[in-house]
N, CA, C and O atoms as a Tinker XYZ file with bonds, in Angstrom:
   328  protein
     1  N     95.860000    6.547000   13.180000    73     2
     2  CA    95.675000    7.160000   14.468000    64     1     3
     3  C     96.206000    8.592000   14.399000    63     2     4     5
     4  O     97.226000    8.809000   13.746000    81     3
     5  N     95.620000    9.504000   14.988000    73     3     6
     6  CA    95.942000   11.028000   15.002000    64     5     7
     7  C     95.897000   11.126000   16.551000    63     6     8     9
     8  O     95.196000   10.537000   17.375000    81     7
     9  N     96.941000   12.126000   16.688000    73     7    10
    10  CA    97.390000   12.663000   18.317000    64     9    11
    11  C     97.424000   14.200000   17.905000    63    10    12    13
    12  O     97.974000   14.516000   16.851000    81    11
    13  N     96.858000   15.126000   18.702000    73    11    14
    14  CA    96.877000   16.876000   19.013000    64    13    15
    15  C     97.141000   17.037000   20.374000    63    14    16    17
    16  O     96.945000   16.197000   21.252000    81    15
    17  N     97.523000   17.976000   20.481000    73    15    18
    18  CA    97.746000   18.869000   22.195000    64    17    19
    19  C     97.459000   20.016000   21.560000    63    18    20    21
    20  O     98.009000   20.745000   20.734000    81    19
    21  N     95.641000   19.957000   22.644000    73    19    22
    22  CA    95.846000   21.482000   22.726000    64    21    23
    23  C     96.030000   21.933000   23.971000    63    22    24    25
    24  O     96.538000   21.118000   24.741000    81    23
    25  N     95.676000   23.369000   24.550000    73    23    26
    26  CA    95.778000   24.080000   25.709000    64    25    27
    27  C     96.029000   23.012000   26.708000    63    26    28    29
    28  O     97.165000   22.732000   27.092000    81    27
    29  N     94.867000   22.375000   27.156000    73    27    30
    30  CA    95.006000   21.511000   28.188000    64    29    31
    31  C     94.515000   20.312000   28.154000    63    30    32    33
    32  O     94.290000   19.805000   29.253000    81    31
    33  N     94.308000   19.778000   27.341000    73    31    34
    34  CA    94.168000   18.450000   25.924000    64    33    35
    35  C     94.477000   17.661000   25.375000    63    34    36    37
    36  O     94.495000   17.939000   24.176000    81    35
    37  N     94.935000   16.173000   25.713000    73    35    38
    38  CA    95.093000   15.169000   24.436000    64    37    39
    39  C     93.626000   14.918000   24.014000    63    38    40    41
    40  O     92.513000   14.830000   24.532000    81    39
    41  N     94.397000   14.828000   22.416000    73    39    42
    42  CA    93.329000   14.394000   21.391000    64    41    43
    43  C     93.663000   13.363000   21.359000    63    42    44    45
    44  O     94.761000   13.169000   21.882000    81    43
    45  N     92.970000   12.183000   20.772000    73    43    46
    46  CA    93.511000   11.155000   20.398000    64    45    47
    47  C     92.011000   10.998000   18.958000    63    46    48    49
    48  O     90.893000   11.331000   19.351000    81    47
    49  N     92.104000   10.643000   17.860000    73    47    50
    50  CA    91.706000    9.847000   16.835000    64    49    51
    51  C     91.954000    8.383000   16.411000    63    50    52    53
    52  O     93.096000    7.924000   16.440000    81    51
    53  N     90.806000    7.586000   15.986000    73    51    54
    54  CA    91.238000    6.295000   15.918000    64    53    55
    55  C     89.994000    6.207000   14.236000    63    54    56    57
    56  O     88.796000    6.481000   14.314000    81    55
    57  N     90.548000    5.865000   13.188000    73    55    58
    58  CA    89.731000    6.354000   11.869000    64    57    59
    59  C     89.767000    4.323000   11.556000    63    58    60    61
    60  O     90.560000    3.430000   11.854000    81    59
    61  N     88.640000    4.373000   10.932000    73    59    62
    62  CA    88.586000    2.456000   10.311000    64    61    63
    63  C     87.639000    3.218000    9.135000    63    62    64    65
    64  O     87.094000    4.321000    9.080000    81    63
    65  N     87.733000    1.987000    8.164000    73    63    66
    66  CA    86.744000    2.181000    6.689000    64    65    67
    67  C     85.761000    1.288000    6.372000    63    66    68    69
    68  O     85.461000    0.905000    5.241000    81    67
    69  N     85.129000    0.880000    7.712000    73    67    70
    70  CA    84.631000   -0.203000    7.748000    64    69    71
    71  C     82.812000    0.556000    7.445000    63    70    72    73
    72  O     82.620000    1.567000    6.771000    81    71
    73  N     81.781000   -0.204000    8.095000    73    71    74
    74  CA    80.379000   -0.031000    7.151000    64    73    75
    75  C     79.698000    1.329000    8.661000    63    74    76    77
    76  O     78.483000    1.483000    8.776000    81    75
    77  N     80.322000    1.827000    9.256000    73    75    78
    78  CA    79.530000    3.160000    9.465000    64    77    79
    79  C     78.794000    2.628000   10.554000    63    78    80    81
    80  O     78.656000    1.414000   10.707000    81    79
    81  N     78.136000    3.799000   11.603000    73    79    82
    82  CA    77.289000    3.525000   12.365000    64    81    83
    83  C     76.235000    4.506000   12.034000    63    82    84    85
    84  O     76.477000    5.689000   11.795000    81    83
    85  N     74.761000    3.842000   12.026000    73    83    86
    86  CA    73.738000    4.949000   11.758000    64    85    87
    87  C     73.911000    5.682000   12.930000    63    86    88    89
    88  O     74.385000    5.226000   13.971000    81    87
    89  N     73.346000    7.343000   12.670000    73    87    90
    90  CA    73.112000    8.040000   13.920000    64    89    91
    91  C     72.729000    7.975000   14.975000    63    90    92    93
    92  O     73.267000    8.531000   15.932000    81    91
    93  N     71.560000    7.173000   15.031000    73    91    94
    94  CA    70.729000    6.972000   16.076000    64    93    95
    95  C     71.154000    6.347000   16.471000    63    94    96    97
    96  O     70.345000    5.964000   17.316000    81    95
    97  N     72.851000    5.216000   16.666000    73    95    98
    98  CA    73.332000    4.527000   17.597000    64    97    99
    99  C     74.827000    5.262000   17.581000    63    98   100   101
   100  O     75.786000    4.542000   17.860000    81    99
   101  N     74.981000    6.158000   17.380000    73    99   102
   102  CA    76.122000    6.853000   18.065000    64   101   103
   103  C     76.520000    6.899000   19.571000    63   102   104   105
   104  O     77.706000    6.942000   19.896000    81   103
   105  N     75.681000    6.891000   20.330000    73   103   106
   106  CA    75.845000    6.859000   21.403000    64   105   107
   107  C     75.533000    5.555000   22.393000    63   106   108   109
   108  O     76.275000    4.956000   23.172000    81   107
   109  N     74.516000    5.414000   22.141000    73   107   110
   110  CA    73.987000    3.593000   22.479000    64   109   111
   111  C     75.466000    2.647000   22.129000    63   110   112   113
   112  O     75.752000    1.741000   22.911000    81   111
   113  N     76.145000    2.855000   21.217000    73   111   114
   114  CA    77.296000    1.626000   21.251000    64   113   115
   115  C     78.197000    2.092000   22.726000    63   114   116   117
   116  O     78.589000    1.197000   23.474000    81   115
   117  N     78.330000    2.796000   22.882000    73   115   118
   118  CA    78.935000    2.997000   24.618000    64   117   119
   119  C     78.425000    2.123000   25.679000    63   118   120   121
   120  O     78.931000    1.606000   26.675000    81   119
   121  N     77.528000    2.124000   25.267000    73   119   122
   122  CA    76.534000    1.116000   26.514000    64   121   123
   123  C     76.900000   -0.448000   26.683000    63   122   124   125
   124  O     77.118000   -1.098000   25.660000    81   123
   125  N     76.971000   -1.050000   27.911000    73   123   126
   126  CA    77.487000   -2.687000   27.504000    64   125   127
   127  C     76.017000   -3.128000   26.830000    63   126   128   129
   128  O     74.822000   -2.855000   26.952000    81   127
   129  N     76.936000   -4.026000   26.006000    73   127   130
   130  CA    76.493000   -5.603000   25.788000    64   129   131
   131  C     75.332000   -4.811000   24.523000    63   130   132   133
   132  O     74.279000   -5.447000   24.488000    81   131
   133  N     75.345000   -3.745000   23.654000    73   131   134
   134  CA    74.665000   -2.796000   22.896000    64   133   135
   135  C     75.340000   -3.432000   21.861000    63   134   136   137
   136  O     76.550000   -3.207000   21.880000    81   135
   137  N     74.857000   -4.330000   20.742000    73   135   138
   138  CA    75.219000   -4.870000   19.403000    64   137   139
   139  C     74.554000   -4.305000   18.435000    63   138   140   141
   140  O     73.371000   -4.025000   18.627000    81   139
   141  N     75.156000   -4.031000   17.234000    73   139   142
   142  CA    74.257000   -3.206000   16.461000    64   141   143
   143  C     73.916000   -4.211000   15.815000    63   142   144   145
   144  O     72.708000   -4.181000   15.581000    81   143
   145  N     74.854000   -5.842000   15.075000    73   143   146
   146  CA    74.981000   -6.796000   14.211000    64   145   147
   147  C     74.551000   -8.088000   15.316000    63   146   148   149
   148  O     74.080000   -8.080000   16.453000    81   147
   149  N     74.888000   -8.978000   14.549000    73   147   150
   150  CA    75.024000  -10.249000   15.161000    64   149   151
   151  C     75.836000  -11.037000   15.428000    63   150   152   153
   152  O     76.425000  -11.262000   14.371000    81   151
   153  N     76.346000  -11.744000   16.366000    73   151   154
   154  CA    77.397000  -12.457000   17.343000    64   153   155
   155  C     78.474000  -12.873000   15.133000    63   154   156   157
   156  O     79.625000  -12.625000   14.776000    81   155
   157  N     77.195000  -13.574000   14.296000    73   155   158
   158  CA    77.989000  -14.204000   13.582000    64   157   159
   159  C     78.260000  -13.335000   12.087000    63   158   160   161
   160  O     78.713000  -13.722000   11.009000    81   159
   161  N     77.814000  -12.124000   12.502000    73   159   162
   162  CA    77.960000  -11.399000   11.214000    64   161   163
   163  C     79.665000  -10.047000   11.868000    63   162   164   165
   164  O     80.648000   -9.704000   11.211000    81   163
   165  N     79.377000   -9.778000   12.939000    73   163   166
   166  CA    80.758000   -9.411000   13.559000    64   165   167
   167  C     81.068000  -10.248000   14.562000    63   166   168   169
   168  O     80.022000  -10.756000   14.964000    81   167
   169  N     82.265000  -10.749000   15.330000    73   167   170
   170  CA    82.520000  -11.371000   16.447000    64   169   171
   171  C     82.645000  -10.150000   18.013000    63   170   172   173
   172  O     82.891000   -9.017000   17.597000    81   171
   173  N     82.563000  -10.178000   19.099000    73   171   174
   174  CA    82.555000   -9.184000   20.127000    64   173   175
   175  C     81.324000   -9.882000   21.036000    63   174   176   177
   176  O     80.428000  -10.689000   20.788000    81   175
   177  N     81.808000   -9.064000   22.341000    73   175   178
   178  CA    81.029000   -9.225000   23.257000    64   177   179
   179  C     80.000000   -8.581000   23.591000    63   178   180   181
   180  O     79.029000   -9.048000   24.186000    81   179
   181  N     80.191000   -7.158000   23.128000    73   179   182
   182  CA    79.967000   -5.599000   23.206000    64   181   183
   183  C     79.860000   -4.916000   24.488000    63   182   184   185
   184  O     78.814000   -4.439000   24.928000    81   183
   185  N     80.902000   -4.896000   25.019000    73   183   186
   186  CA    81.816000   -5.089000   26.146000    64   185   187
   187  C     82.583000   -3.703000   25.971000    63   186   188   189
   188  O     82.543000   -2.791000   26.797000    81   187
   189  N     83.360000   -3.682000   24.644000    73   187   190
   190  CA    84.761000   -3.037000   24.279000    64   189   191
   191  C     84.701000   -1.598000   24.290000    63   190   192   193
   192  O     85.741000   -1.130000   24.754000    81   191
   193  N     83.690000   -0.555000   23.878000    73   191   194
   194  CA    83.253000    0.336000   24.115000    64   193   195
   195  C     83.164000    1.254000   25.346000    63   194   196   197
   196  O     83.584000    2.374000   25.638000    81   195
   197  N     82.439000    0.301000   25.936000    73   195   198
   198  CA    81.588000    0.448000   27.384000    64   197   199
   199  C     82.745000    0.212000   28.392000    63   198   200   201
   200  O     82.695000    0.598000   29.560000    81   199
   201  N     83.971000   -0.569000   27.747000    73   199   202
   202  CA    84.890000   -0.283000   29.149000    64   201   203
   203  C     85.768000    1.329000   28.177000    63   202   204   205
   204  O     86.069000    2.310000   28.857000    81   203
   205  N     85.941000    1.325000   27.225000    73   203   206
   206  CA    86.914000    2.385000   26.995000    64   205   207
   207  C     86.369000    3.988000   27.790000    63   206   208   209
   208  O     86.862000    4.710000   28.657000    81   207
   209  N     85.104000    4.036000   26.956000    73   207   210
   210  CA    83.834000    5.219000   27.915000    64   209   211
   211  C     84.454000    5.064000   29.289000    63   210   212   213
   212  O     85.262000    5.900000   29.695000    81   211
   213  N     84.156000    4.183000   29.898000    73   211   214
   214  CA    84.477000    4.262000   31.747000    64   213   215
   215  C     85.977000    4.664000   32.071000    63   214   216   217
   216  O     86.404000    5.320000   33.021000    81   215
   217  N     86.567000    4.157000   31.147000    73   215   218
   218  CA    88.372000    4.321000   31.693000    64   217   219
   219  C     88.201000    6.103000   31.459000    63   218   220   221
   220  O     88.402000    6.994000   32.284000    81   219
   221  N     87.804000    6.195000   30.177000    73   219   222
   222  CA    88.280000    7.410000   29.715000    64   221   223
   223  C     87.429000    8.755000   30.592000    63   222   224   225
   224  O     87.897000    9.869000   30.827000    81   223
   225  N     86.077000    8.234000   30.957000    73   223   226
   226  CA    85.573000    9.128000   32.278000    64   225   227
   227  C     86.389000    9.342000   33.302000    63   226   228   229
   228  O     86.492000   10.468000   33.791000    81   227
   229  N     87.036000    8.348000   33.735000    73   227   230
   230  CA    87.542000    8.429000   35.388000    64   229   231
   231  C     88.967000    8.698000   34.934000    63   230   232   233
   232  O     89.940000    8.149000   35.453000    81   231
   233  N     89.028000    9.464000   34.060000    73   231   234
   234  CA    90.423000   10.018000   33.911000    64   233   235
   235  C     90.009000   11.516000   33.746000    63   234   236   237
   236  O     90.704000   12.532000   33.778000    81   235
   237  N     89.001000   11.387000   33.607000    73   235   238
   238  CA    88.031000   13.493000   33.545000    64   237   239
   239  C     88.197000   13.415000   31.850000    63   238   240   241
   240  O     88.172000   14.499000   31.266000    81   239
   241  N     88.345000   12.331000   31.136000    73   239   242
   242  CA    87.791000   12.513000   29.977000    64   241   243
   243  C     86.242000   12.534000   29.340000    63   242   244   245
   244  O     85.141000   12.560000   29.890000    81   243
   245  N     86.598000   12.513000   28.112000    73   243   246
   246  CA    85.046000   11.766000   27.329000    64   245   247
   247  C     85.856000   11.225000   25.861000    63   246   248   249
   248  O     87.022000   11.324000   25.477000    81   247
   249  N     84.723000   10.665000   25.320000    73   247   250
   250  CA    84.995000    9.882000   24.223000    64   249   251
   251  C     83.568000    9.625000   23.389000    63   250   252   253
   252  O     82.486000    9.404000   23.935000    81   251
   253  N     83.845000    9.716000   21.673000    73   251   254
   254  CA    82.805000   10.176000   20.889000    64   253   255
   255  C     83.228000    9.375000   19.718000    63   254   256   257
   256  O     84.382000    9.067000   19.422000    81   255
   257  N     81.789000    8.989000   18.895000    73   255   258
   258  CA    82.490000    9.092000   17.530000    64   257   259
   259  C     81.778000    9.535000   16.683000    63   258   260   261
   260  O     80.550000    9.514000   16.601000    81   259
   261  N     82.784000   10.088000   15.805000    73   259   262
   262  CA    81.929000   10.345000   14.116000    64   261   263
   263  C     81.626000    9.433000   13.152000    63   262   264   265
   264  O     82.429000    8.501000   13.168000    81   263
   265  N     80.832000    9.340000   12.369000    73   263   266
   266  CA    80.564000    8.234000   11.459000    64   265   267
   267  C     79.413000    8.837000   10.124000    63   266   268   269
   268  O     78.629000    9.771000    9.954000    81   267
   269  N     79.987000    7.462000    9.274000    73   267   270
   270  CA    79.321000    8.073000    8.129000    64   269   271
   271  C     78.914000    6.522000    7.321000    63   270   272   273
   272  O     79.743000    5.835000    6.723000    81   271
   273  N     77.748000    6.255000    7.444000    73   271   274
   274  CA    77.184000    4.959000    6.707000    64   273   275
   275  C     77.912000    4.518000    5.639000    63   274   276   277
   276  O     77.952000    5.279000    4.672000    81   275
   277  N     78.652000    3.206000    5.551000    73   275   278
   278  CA    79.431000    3.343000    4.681000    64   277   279
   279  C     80.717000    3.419000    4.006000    63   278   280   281
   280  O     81.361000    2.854000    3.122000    81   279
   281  N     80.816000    4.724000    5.134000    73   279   282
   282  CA    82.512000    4.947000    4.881000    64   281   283
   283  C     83.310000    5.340000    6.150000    63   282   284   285
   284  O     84.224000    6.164000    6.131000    81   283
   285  N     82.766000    4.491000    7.574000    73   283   286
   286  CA    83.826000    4.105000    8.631000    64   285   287
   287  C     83.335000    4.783000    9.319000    63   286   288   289
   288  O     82.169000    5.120000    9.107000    81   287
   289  N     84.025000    5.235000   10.387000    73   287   290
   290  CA    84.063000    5.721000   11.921000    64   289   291
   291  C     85.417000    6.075000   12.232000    63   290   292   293
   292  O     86.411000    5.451000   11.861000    81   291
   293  N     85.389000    7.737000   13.354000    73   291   294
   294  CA    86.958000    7.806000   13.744000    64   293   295
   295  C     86.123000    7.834000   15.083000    63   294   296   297
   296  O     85.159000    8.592000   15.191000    81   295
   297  N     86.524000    6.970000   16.121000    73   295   298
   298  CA    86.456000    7.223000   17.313000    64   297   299
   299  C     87.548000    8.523000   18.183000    63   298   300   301
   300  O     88.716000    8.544000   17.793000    81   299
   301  N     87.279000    9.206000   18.936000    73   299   302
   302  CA    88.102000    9.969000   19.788000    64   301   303
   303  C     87.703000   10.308000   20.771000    63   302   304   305
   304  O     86.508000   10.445000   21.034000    81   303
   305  N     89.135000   10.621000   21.911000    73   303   306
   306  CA    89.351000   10.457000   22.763000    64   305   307
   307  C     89.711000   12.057000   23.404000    63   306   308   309
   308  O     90.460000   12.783000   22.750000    81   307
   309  N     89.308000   12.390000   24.309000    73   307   310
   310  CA    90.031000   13.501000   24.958000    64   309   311
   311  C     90.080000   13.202000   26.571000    63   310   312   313
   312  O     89.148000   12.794000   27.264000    81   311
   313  N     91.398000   13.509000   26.975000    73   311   314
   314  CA    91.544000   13.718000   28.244000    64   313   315
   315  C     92.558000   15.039000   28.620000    63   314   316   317
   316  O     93.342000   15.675000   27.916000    81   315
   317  N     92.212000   15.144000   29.932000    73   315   318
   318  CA    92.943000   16.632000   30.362000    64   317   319
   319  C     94.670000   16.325000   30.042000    63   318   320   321
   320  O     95.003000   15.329000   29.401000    81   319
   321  N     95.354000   16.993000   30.404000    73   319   322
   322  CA    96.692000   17.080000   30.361000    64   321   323
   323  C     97.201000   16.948000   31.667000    63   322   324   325
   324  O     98.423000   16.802000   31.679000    81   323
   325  N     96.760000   16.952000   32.560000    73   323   326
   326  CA    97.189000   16.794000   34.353000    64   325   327
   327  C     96.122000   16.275000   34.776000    63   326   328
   328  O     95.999000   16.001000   35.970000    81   327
């Protein structure tokens, strides 16, 4: 996990080494109940996302991730400082 402050900014980073998300669902995993796998190849509701997105909106944030087929995902987080 990685934490920054900038100007008026928490960062937050969250890095795994797990198998990557293709591009074209970078954003679609935010969405409920949006599975990329299957109930028995990962376990989830696909739920977990889609509430973090909402918390982290109604705090005047956003939330993103990077990814690379393969070799993981860092999810992050920004919200204001006040």
């Amino acid at each position: 996990m990685t934490y920054q402050v900038e100007a008026d900014q928490h960062l937050f980073g969250v890095a795994d080494n797990g198998i990557g998300i293709p591009a074209e669902y970078l954003e679609k995993i935010f969405n409920v109940f949006q599975r990329l796998h299957t109930i028995e190849e990962y376990p989830g509701t696909g739920i977990g996302l889609a509430v973090v997105k909402k918390s982290v909106e109604l705090l005047g944030g956003r939330v993103w991730v990077e990814s690379t087929e393969g070799s993981g995902s860092t999810f992050r987080i920004q919200i204001p400082k006040e």
